[in-house]
N, CA, C and O atoms as a MOPAC input file, in Angstrom:
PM7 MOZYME 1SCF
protein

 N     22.81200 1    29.63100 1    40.89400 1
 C     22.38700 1    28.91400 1    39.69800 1
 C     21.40100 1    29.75600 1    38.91300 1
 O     20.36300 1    29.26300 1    38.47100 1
 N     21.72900 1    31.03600 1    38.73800 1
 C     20.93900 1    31.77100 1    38.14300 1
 C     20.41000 1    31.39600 1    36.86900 1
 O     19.22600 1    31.63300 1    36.62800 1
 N     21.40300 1    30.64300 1    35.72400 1
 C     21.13600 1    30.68100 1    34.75600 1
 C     20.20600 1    29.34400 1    34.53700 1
 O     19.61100 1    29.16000 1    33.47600 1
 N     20.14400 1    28.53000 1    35.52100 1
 C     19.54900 1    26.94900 1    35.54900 1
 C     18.51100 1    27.13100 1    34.85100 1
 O     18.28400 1    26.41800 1    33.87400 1
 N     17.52500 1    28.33000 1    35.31200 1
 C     16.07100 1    28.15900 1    34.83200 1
 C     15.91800 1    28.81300 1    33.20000 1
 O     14.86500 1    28.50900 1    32.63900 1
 N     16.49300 1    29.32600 1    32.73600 1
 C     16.77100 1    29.06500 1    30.81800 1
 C     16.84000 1    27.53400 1    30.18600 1
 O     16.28900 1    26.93900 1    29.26000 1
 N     17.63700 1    27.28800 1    31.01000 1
 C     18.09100 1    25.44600 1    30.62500 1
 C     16.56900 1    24.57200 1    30.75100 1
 O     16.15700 1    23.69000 1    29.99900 1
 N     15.96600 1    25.10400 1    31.87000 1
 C     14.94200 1    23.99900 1    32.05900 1
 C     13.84300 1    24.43300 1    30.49300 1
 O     13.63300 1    23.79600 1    29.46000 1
 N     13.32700 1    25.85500 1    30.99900 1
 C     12.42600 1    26.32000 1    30.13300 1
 C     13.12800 1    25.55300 1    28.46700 1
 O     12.33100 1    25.14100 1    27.62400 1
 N     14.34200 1    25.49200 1    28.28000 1
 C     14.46000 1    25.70400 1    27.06900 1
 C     14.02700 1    24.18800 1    26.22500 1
 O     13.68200 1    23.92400 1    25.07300 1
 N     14.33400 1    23.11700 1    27.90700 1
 C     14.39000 1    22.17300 1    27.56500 1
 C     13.01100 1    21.20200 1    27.56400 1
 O     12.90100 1    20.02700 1    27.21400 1
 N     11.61300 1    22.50100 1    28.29300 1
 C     10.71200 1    21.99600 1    28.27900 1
 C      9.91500 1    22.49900 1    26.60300 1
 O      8.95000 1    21.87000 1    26.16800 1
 N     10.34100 1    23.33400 1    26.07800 1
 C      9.67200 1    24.00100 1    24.58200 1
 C      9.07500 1    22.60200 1    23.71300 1
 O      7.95600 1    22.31100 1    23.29300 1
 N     10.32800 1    21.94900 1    23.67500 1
 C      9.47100 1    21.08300 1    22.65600 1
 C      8.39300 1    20.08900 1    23.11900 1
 O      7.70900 1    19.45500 1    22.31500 1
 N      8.28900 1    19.99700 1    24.27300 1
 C      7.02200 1    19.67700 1    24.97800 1
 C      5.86400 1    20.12200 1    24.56400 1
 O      4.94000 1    19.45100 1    24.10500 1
 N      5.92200 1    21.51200 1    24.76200 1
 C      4.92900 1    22.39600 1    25.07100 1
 C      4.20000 1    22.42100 1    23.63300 1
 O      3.01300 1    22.22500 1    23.37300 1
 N      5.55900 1    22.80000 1    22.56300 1
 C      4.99800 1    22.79300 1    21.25400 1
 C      4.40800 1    21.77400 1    20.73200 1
 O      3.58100 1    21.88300 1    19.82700 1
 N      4.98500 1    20.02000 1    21.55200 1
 C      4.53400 1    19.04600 1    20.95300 1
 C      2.54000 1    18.71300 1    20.89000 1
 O      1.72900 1    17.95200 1    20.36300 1
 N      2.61200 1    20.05300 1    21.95600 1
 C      1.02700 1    19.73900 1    22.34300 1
 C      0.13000 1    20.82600 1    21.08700 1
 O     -1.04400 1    21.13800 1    21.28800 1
 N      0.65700 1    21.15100 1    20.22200 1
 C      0.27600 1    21.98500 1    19.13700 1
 C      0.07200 1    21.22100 1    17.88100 1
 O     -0.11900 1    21.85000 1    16.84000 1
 N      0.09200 1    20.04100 1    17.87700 1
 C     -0.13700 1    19.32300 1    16.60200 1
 C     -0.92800 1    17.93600 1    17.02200 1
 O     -0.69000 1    17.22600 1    17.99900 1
 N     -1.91100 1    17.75700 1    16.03200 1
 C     -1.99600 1    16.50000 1    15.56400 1
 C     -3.00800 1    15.98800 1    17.26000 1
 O     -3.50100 1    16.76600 1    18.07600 1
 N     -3.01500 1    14.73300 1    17.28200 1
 C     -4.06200 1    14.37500 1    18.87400 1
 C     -3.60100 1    15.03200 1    19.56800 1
 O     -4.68600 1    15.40100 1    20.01600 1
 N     -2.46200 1    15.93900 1    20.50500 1
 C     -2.17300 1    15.91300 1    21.55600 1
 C     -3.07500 1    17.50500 1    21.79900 1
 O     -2.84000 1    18.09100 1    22.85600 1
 N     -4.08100 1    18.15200 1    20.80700 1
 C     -4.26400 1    19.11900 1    20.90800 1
 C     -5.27600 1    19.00400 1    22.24700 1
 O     -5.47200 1    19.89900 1    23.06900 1
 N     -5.78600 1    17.83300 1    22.24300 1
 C     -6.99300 1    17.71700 1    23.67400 1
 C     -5.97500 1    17.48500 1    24.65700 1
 O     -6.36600 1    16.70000 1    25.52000 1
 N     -4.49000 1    18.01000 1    24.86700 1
 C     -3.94600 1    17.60400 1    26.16000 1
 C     -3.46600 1    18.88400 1    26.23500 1
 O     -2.29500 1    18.78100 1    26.59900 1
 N     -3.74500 1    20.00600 1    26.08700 1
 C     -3.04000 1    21.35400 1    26.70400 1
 C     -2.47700 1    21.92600 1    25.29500 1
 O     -1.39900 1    22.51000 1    25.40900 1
 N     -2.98500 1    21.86400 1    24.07000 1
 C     -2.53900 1    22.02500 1    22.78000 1
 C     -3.47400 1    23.64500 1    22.60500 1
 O     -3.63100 1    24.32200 1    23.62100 1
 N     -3.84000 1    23.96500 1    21.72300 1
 C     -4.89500 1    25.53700 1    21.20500 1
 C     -5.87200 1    24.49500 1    21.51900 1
 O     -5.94900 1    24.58300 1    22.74500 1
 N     -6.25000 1    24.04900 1    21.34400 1
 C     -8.17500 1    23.43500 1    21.62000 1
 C     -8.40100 1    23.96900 1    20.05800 1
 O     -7.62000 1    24.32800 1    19.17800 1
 N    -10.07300 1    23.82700 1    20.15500 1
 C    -10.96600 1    24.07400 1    19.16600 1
 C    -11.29200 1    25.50700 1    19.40400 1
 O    -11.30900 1    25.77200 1    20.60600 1
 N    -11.60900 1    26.71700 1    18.45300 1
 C    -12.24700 1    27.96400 1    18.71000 1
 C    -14.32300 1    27.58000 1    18.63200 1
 O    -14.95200 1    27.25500 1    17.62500 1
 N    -14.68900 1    27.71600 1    19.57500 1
 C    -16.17000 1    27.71800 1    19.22800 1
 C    -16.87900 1    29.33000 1    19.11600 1
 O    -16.50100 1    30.34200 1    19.70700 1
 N    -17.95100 1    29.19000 1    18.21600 1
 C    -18.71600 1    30.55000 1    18.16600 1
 C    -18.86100 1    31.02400 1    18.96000 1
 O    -18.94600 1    32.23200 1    18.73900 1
 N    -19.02000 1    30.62000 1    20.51500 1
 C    -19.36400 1    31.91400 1    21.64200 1
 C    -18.17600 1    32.39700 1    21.92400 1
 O    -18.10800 1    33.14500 1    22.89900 1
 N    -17.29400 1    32.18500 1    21.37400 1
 C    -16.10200 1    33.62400 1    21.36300 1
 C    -15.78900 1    34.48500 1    20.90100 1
 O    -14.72800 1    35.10900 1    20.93300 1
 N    -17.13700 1    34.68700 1    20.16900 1
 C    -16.77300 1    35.78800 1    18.94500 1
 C    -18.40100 1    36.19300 1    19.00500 1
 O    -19.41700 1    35.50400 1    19.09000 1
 N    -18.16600 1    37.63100 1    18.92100 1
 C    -19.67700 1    38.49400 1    18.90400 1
 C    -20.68400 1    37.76900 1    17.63300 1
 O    -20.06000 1    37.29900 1    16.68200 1
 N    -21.85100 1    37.69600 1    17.61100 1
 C    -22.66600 1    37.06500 1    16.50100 1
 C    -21.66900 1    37.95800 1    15.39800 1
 O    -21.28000 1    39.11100 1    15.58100 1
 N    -21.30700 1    36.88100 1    13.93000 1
 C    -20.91800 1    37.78300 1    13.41900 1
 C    -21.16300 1    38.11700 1    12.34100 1
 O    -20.33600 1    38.61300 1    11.57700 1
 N    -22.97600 1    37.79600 1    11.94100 1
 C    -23.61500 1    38.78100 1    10.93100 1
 C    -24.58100 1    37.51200 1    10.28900 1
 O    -25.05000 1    36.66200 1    11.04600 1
 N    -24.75800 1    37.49000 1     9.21200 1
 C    -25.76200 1    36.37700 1     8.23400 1
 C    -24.98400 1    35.45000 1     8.04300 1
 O    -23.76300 1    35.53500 1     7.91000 1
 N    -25.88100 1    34.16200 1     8.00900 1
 C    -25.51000 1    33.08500 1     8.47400 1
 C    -26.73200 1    32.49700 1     6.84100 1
 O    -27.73300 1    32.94200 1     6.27800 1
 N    -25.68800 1    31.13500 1     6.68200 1
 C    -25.96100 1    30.54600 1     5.36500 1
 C    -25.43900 1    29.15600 1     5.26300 1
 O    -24.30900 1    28.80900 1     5.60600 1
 N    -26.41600 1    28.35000 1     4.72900 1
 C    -26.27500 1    27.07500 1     5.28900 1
 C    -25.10700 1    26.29600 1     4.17100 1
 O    -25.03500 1    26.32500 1     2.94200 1
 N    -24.56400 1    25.85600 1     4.84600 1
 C    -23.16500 1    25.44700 1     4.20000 1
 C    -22.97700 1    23.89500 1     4.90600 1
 O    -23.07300 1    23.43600 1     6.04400 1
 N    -22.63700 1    23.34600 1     3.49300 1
 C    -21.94000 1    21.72600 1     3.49500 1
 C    -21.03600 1    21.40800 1     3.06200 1
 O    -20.62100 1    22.24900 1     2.26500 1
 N    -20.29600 1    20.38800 1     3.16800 1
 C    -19.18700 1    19.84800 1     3.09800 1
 C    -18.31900 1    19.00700 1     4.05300 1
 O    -18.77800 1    18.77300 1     5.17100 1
 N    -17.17000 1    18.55700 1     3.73200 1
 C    -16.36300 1    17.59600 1     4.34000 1
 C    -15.31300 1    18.10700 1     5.64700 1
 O    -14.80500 1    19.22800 1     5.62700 1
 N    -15.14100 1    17.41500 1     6.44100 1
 C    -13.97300 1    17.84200 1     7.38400 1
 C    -12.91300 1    17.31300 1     6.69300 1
 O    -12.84300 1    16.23200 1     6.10800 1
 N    -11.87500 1    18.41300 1     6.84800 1
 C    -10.73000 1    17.90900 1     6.58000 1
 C     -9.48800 1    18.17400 1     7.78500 1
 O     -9.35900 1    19.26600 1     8.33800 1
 N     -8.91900 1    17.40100 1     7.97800 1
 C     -7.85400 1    17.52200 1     9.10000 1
 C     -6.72000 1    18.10900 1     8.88700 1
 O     -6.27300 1    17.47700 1     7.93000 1
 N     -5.74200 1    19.14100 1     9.23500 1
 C     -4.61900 1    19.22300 1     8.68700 1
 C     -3.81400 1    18.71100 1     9.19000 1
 O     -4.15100 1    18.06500 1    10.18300 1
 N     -2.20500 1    18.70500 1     8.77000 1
 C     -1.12600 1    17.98400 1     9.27200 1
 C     -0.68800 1    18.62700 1    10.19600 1
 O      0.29400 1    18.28300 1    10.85300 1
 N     -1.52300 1    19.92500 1    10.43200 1
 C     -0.79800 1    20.44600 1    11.71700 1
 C     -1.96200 1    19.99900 1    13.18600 1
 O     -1.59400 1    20.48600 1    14.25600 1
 N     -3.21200 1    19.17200 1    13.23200 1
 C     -4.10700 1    19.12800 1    13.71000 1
 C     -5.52600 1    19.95100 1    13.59300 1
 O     -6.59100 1    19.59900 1    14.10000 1
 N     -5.27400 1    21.20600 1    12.75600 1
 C     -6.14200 1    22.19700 1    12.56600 1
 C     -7.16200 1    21.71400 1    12.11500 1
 O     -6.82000 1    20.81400 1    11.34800 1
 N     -9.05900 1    21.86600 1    12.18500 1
 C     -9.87000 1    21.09100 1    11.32800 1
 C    -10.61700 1    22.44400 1    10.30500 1
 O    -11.16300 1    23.48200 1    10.67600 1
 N    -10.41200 1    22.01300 1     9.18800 1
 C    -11.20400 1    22.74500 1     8.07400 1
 C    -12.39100 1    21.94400 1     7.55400 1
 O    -12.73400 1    20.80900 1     7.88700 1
 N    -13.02200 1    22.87900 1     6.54900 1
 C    -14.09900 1    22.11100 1     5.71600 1
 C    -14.09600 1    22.52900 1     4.31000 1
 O    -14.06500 1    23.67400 1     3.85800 1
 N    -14.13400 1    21.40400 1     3.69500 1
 C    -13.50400 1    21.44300 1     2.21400 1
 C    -14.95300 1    21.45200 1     1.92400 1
 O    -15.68800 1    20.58100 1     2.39100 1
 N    -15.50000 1    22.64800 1     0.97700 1
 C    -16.96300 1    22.63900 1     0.44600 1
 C    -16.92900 1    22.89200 1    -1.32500 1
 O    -15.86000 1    22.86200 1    -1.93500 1
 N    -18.08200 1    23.10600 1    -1.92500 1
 C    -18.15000 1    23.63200 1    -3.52100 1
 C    -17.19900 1    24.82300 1    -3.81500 1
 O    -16.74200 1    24.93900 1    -4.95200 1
 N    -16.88600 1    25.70100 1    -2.85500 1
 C    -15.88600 1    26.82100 1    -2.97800 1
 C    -14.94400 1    27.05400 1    -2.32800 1
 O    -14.43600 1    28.15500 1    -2.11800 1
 N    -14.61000 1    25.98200 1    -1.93100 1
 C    -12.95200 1    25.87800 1    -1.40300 1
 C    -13.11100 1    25.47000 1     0.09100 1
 O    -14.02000 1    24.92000 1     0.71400 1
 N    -11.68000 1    26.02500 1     0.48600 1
 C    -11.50300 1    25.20700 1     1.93900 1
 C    -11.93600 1    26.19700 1     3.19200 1
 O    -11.67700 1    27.36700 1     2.91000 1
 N    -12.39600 1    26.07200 1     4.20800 1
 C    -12.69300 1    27.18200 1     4.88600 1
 C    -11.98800 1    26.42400 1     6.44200 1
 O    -11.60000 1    25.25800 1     6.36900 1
 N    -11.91000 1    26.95600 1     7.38000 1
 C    -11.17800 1    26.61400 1     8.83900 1
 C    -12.35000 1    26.84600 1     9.57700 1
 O    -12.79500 1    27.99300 1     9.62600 1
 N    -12.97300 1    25.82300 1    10.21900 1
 C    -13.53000 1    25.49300 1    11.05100 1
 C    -13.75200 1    26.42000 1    12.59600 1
 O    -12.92100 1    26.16100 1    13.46700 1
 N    -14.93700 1    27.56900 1    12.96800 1
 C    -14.75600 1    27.77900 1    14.36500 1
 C    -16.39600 1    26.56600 1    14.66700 1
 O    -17.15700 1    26.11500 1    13.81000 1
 N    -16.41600 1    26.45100 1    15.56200 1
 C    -17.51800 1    25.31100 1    16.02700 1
 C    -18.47300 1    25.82900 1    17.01700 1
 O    -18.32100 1    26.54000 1    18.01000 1
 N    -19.68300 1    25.17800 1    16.37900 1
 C    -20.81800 1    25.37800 1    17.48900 1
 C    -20.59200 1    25.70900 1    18.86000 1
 O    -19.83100 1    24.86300 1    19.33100 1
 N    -20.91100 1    26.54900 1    19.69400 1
 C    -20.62800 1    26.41200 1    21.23400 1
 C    -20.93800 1    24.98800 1    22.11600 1
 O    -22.00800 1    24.37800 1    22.13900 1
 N    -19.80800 1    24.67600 1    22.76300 1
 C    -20.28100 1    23.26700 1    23.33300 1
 C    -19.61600 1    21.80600 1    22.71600 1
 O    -19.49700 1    20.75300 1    23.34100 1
 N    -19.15700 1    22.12000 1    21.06300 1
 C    -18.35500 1    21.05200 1    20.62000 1
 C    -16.93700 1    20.99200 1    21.76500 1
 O    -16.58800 1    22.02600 1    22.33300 1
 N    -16.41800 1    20.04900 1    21.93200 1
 C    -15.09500 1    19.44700 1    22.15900 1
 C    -14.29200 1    18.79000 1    21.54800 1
 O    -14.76300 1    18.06200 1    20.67500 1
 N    -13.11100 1    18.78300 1    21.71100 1
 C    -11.82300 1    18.23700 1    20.93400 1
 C    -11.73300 1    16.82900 1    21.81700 1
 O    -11.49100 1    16.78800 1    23.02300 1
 N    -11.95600 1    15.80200 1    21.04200 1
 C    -11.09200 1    14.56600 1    21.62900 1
 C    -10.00000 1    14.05200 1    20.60500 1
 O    -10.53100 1    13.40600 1    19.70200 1
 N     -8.85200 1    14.13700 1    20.50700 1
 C     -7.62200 1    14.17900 1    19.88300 1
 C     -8.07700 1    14.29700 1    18.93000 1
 O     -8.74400 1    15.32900 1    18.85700 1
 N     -8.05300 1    13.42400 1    17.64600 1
 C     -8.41700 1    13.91500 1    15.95200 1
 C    -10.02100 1    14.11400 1    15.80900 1
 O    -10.33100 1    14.83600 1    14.86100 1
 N    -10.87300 1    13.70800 1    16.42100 1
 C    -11.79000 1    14.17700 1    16.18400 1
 C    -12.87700 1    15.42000 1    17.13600 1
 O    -12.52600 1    15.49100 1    18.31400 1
 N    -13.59800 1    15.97600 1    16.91700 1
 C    -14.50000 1    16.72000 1    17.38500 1
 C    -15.73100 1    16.35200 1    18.15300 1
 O    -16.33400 1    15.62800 1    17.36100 1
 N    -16.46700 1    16.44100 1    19.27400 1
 C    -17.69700 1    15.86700 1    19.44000 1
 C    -18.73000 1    16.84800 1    20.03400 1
 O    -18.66200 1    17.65600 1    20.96100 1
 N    -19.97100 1    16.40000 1    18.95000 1
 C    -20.98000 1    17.62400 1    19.54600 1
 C    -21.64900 1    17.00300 1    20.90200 1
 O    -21.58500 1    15.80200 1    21.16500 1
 N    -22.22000 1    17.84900 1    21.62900 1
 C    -23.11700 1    17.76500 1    22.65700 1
 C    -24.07100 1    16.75500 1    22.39500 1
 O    -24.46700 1    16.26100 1    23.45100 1
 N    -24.50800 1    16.34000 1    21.54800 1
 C    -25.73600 1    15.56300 1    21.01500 1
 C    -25.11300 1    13.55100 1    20.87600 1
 O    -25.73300 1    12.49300 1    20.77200 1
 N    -23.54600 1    13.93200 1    20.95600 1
 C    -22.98100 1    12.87700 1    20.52800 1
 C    -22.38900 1    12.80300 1    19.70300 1
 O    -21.35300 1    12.17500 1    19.92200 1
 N    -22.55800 1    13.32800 1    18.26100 1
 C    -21.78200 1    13.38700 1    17.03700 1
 C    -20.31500 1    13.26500 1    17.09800 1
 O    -19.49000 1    13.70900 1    17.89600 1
 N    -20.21900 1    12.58900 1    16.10600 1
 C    -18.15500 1    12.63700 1    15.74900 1
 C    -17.97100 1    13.31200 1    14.57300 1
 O    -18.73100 1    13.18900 1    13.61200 1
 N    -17.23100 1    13.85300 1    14.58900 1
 C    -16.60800 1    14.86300 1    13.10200 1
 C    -14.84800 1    14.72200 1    13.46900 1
 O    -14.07100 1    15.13200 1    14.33100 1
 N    -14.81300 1    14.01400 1    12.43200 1
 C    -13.21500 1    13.79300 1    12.33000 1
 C    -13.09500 1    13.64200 1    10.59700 1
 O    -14.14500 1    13.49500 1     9.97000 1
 N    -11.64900 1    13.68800 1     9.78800 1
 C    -11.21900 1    13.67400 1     8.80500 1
 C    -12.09900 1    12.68500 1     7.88100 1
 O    -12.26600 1    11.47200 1     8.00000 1
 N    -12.57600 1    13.53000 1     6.98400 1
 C    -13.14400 1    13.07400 1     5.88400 1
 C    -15.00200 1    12.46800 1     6.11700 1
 O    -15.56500 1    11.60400 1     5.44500 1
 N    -15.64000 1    13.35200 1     7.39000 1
 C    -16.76800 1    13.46300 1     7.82300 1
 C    -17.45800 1    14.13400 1     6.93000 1
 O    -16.71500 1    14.76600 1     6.17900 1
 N    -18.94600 1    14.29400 1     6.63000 1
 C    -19.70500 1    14.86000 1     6.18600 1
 C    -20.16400 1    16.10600 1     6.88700 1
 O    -20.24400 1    15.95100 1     8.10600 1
 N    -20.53000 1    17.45900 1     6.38800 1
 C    -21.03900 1    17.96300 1     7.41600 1
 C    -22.32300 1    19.39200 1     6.91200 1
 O    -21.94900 1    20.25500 1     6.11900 1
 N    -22.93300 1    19.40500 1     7.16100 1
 C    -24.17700 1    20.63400 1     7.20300 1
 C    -24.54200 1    21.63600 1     8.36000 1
 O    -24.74800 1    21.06700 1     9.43200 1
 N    -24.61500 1    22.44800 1     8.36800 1
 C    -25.17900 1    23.59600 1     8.90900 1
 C    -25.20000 1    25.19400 1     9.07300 1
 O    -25.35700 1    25.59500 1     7.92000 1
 N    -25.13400 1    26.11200 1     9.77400 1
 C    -25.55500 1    27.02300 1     9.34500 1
 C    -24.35500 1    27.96000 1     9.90700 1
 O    -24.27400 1    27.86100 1    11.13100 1
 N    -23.29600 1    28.94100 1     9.27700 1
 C    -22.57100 1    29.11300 1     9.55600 1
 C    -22.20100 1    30.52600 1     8.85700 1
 O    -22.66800 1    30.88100 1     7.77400 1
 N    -21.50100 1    31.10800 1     9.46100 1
 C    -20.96700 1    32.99400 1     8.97200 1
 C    -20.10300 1    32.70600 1     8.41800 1
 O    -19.66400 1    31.68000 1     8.93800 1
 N    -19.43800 1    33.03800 1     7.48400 1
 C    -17.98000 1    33.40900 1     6.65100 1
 C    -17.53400 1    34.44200 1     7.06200 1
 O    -18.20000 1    35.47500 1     7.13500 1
 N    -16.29200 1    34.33500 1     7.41100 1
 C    -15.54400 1    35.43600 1     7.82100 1
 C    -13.85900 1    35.76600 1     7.33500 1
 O    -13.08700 1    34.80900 1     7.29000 1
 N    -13.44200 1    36.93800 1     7.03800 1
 C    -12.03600 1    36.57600 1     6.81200 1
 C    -11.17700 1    36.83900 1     8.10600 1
 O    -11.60600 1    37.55500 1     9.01100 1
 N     -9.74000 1    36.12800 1     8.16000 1
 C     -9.49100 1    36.49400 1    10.02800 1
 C     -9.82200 1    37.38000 1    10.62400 1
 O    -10.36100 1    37.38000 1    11.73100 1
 N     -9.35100 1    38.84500 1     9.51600 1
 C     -9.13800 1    39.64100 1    10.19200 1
 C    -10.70700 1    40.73200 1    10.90700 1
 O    -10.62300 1    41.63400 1    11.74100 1
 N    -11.90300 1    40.25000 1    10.26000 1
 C    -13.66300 1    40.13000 1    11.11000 1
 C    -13.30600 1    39.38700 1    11.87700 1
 O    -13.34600 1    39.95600 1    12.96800 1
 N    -12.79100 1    37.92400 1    12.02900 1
 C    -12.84700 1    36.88100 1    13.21000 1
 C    -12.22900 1    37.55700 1    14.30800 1
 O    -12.80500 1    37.27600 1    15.35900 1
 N    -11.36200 1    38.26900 1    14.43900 1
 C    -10.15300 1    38.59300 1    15.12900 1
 C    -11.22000 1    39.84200 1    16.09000 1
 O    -11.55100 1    40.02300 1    17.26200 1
 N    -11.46800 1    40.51600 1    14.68300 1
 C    -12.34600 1    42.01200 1    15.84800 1
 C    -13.37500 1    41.33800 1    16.46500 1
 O    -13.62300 1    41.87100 1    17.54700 1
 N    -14.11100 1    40.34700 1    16.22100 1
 C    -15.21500 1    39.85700 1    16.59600 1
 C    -15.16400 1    39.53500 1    18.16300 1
 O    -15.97800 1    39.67000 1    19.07600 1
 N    -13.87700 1    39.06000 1    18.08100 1
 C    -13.67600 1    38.35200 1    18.91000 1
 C    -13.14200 1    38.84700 1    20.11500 1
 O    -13.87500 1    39.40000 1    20.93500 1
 N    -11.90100 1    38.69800 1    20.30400 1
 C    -10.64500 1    39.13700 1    21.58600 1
 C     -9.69200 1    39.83900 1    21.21000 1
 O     -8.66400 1    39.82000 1    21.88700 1
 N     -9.78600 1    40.86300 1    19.72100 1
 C     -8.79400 1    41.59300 1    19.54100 1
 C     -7.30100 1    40.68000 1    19.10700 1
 O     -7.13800 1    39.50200 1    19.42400 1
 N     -6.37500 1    41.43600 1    18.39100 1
 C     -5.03600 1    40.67100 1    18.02500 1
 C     -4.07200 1    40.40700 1    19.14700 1
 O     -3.18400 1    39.71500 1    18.64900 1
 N     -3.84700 1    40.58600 1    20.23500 1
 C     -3.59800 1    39.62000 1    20.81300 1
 C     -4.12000 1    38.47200 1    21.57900 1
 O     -3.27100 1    37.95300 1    22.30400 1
 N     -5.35500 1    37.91200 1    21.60800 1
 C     -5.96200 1    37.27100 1    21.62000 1
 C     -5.40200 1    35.86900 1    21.14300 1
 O     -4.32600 1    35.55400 1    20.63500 1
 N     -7.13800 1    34.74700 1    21.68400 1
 C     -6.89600 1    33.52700 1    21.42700 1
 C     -7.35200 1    33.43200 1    20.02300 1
 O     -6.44800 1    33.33000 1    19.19400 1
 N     -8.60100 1    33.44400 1    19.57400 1
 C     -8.72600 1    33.37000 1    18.07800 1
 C     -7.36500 1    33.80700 1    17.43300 1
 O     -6.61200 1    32.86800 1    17.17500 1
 N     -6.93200 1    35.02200 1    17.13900 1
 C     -5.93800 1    35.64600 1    16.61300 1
 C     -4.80400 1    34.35700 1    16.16500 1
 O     -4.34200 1    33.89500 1    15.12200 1
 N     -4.64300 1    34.02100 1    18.18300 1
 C     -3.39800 1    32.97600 1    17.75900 1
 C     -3.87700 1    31.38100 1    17.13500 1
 O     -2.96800 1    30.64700 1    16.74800 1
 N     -4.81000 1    31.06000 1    17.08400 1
 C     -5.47500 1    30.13600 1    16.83400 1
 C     -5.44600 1    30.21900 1    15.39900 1
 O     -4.86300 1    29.24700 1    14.91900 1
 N     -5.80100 1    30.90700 1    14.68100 1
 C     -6.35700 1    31.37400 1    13.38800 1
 C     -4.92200 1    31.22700 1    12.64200 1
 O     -4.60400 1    30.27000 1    11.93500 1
 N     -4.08600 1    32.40500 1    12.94700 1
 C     -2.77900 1    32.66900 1    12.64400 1
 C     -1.64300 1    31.37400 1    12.59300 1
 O     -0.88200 1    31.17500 1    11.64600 1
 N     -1.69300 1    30.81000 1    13.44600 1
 C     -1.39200 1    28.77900 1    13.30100 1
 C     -2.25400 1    28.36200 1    12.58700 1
 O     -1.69000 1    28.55800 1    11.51000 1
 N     -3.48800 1    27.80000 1    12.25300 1
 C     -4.10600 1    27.35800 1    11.49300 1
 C     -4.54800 1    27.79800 1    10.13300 1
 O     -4.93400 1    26.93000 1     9.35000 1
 N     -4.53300 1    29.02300 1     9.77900 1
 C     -5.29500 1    28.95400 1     8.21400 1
 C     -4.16400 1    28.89000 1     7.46500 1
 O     -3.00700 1    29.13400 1     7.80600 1
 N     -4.61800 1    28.52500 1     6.36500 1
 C     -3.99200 1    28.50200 1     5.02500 1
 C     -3.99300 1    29.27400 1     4.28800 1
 O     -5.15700 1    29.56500 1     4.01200 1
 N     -3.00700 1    30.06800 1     3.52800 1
 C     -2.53300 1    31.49600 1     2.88000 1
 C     -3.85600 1    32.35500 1     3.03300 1
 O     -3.93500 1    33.06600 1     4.03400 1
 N     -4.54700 1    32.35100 1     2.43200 1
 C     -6.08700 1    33.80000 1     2.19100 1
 C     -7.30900 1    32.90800 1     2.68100 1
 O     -8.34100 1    33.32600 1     2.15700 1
 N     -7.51700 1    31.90000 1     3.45200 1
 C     -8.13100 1    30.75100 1     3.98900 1
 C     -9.14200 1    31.51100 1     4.53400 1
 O     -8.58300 1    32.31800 1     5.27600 1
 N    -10.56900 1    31.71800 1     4.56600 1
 C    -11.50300 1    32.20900 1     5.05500 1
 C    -12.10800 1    31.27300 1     6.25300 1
 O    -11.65100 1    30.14500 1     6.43600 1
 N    -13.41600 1    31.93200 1     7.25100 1
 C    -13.24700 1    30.57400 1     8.18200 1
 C    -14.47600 1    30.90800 1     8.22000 1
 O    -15.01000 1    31.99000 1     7.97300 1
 N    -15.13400 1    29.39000 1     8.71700 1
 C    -16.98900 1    29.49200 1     8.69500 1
 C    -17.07700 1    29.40100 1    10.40200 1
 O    -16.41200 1    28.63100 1    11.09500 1
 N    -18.14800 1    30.46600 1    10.92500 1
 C    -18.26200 1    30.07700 1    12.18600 1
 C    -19.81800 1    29.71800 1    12.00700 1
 O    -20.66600 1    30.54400 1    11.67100 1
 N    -20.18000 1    27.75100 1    12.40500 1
 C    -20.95700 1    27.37600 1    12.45300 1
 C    -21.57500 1    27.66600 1    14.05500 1
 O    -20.96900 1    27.74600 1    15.12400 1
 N    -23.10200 1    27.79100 1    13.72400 1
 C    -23.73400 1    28.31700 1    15.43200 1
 C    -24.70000 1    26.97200 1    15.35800 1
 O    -25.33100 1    26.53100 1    16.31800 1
 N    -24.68500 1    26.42800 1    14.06600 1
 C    -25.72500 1    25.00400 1    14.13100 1
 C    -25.08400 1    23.98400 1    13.19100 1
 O    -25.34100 1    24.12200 1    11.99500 1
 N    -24.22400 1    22.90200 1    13.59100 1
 C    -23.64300 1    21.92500 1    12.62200 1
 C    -24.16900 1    20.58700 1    13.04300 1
 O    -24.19000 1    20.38000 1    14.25700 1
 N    -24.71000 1    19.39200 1    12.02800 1
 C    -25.01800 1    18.29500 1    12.12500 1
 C    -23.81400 1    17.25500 1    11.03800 1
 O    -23.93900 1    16.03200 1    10.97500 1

């Protein structure tokens, strides 16, 4: 039955992928990227604005200059659509949010981090939006 195990794998994919969108990301989905995965990555500037959720589960923040993709404080967690800090906080779709955070475009996030094959990389690469820059907050309220 050599060929059996193609059949299974093929037939477990949409499983696997189903865990890539939307709540199921807290069940074995990409997770959240937080800042301690990525080397400090330079000046940091206090930035506000809204969470926004995407339709693929991804969380951004819609601010005065556009949309940016979300990496998170060290220590936040994913509970399906929303986020929760250590302190307690919820950040889910259409949240308020402040704090102090780097701008980066992927491809700084990427060296910062674990290199292109890496998790950021694949994280980033599913989630941003066309020229989508990303804020890595080290202090968000």
């Amino acid at each position: 039955m050599r060929g059996s195990g193609g059949v299974g794998a093929a037939l477990l994919l949409p499983f696997a992928l189903a865990g890539c969108a939307g709540a199921a990301f807290s069940e074995g989905g990409l997770g959240i990227p937080t800042a301690d995965l990525l080397e400090p990555p330079g000046v940091e500037q206090e930035l506000a604005g809204t969470i926004a959720v995407g339709d693929n589960g991804c969380f951004h923040v819609d601010t005065v200059d556009g949309r940016l993709y979300v990496i998170w404080p060290a220590g936040f967690e994913q509970d399906a659509e929303v986020v929760r800090s250590p302190a307690g906080g919820v950040f889910g779709d259409g949240a308020p949010v402040t704090g102090l955070a780097s701008i980066l475009d992927a491809d700084a996030a990427v060296r910062a981090a674990d290199g292109p094959d890496g998790y950021i990389a694949t994280v980033t690469g599913y989630c941003l939006e066309d020229d989508e820059r990303i804020a890595v907050y080290s202090v968000l309220g």
